[in-house]
C-alpha positions, 0 to 999 in steps of 0.5 A: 245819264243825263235822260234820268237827271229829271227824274233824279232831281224830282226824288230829291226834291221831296227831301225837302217837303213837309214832314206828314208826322201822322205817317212816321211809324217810329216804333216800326222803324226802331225794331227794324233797325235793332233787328237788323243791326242785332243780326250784324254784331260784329266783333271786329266793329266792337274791337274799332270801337274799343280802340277809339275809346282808348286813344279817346277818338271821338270822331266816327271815322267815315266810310265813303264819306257816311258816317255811322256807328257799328257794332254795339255801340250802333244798337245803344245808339239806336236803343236811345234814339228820341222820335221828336228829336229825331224830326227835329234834326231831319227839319233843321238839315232839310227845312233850309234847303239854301244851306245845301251845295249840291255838286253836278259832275259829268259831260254835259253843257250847262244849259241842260242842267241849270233850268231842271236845278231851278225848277226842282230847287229853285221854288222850295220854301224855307221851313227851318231857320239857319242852324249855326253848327258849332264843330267840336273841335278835333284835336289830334289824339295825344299818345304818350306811348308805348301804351297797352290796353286788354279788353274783354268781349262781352260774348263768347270768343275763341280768338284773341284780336291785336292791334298795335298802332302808331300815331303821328300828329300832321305838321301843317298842312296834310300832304297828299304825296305823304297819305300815299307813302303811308298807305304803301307802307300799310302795304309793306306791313301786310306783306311782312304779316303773310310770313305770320302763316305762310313760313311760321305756320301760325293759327292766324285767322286774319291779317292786315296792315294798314297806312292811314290818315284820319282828316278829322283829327289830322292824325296819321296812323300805321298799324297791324291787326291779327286775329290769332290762338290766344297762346299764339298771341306773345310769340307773334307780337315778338315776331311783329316787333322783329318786322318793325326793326327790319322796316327801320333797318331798309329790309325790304324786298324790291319785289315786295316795295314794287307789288305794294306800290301796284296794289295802290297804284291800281287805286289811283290811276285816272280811269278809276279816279274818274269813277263816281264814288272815286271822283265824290271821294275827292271832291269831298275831300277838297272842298270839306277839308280844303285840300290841295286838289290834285289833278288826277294822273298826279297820282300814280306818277308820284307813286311810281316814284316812291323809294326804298329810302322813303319807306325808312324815312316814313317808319322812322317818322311813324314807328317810334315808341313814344307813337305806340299803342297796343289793344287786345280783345279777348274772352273774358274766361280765356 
C-alpha cells in the first residue's frame, strides 16, 4: 500500500550502502547454507539438473524470475563459494546504483511516489564503476534425436525417474499465442498420463506433462516424466509412445481439450494477471526479452479459441523424432 512505500524504499535504500566487512560472518553464513541446502536434497532437482547437462543447457532455468542452483549441484556451488569474490559481485551490482531500473505499479498519482524516489535514491553515491556485463550467448539446444541417456543416482533410490522431451527451436520471433497452445498441450500430455494409474494400474509414483518455452535459449519444449517400478519402466515408455501417435492422430476427447484449456485459463484471466507476482512476471518478460506486451484480457480470448486442429498442428511441429530426447535416473544397484 501506499502508506508503507516509505518504509519499503527506506529498506532498500540500504542495499546500497557501504559494505562494513568486519560484520559478514562468512563461515556462519557458509554452514547455514550447506546445512539447509543439505536437508533439501531432492532428487527430482538432481534429475533437472542431470537433463541439462544432456542436452548441454547451461542456462539456469528461472523460478519467478530467481535463479538458482538445486539439488547437489547447489551444495557444490555453495561448497566453492569465495568470500572476497563474493563482496566483489555484490559492490559491482550495488555500488552503481544508477545502473538499476526499479518498476512502481499501482493506483497511485505520480506526485506521491516520485519525491520519496528521489529522497532514498536520488542522493546514493556511486562506489562501484559501470560494470559492462558481456551475456553469454544462448544458443538454441541442438538436438539430433532421438537420443537416450541412463543416469545413476549417487543415493539410494527404489523408483526409476523418466523423461522424454521434445524440443523445438523458435523461428523468429517467440509468439506468445504458440506459448499458450503449448502449455495446453503439456495439459493434453497429463491428462493421457492419468490413464498410466487409473485404467492401467501401474505403480507410478508421480506424473506429469508439461508445455514449455525457455526465453534463454529460444527453445520450446514438451515433455512427460513419470517416477515408476523399474520393471514398470519398458511397458510405460510403450504406453507413452501409443499416446504420442494418438495426439499426431487428433485423438483427443472434447471433454479432456475443453478441462485443459481451463485449467490454463484459470492462469491467465486478468484478475490473476493483475496479481503482483503475475503482473512483475510479465513485465519482466517484456522488458528482458523485448516481448510483445499483451494486454491482459488478450489472453484468455485466445485460449477460448484454441482447437482441436491446433493441438495436432503444435504435435506434428513438436513431437518429431529427430526432437527427441529420453533421460532415465536410476539406482546404481537396481
Amino acid at each position: 500500500s501506499l502508506m508503507h512505500t516509505e518504509e519499503i524504499l527506506q529498506l532498500l535504500s540500504l542495499y546500497f550502502q557501504p559494505i562494513d566487512q568486519q560484520a559478514i560472518n562468512f563461515d556462519a553464513w557458509k554452514k547455514d547454507a550447506l546445512d539447509f541446502r543439505k536437508s533439501q536434497k531432492n532428487l527430482r532437482e538432481d534429475f533437472r539438473n542431470g537433463i541439462r547437462y544432456v542436452v548441454n543447457d547451461s542456462a539456469i532455468p528461472p523460478s519467478f524470475n530467481l535463479r538458482y542452483l538445486k539439488g547437489e549441484e547447489a551444495i557444490r556451488s555453495i561448497e566453492q563459494t569465495d568470500r572476497k569474490r563474493s563482496i566483489e559481485i555484490y559492490q559491482q551490482v550495488f555500488g552503481a546504483p544508477g545502473e538499476w531500473t526499479f518498476l512502481v505499479t499501482g493506483n497511485f498519482k505520480n506526485s506521491n511516489i516520485i519525491p520519496l524516489l528521489q529522497r532514498y535514491f536520488g542522493n546514493i553515491k556511486e562506489v562501484a564503476k559501470k560494470k559492462q556485463c558481456v551475456e553469454k550467448d544462448q544458443k538454441p539446444i541442438q538436438v539430433a534425436g532421438p537420443i537416450k541417456k541412463e543416469m545413476y543416482s549417487n543415493r539410494s533410490m527404489e523408483n526409476v525417474m523418466y523423461d522424454l522431451s521434445y524440443y523445438q527451436s523458435q523461428q523468429g520471433t517467440n509468439s506468445w499465442k504458440e506459448t499458450l497452445e503449448l502449455k495446453v498441450l503439456g495439459q493434453l500430455i497429463k491428462r493421457k498420463l492419468n490413464r498410466l494409474r487409473y485404467e492401467l494400474g501401474f505403480s507410478v509414483y508421480n506424473f506429469g506433462g508439461y508445455g514449455r518455452y525457455n526465453p534463454d535459449k529460444k527453445q520450446y519444449r514438451a515433455h512427460f516424466q513419470v517416477a515408476c517400478q523399474p520393471e514398470e519402466l519398458q511397458p510405460i515408455q510403450t504406453e507413452i509412445q501409443l499416446m504420442i501417435e494418438e495426439l499426431l492422430k487428433g485423438e483427443i476427447s472434447k471433454v479432456d481439450l475443453k478441462q485443459a484449456k481451463e485449467r490454463i485459463k484459470g492462469w491467465y484471466k486478468k484478475p490473476v494477471l493483475m496479481q503482483h507476482r503475475q503482473f512483475h512476471e510479465l513485465l519482466y518478460q517484456h522488458l528482458r526479452y523485448v516481448e510483445t506486451w499483451v494486454p491482459l484480457e488478450n489472453y484468455a480470448k485466445f485460449i477460448d479459441q484454441i482447437e482441436m486442429d491446433d493441438m495436432v498442428r503444435l504435435s506434428k511441429r513438436y513431437l518429431k523424432e529427430e526432437n527427441k530426447v529420453e533421460v532415465i535416473l536410476r539406482d546404481n544397484d537396481i
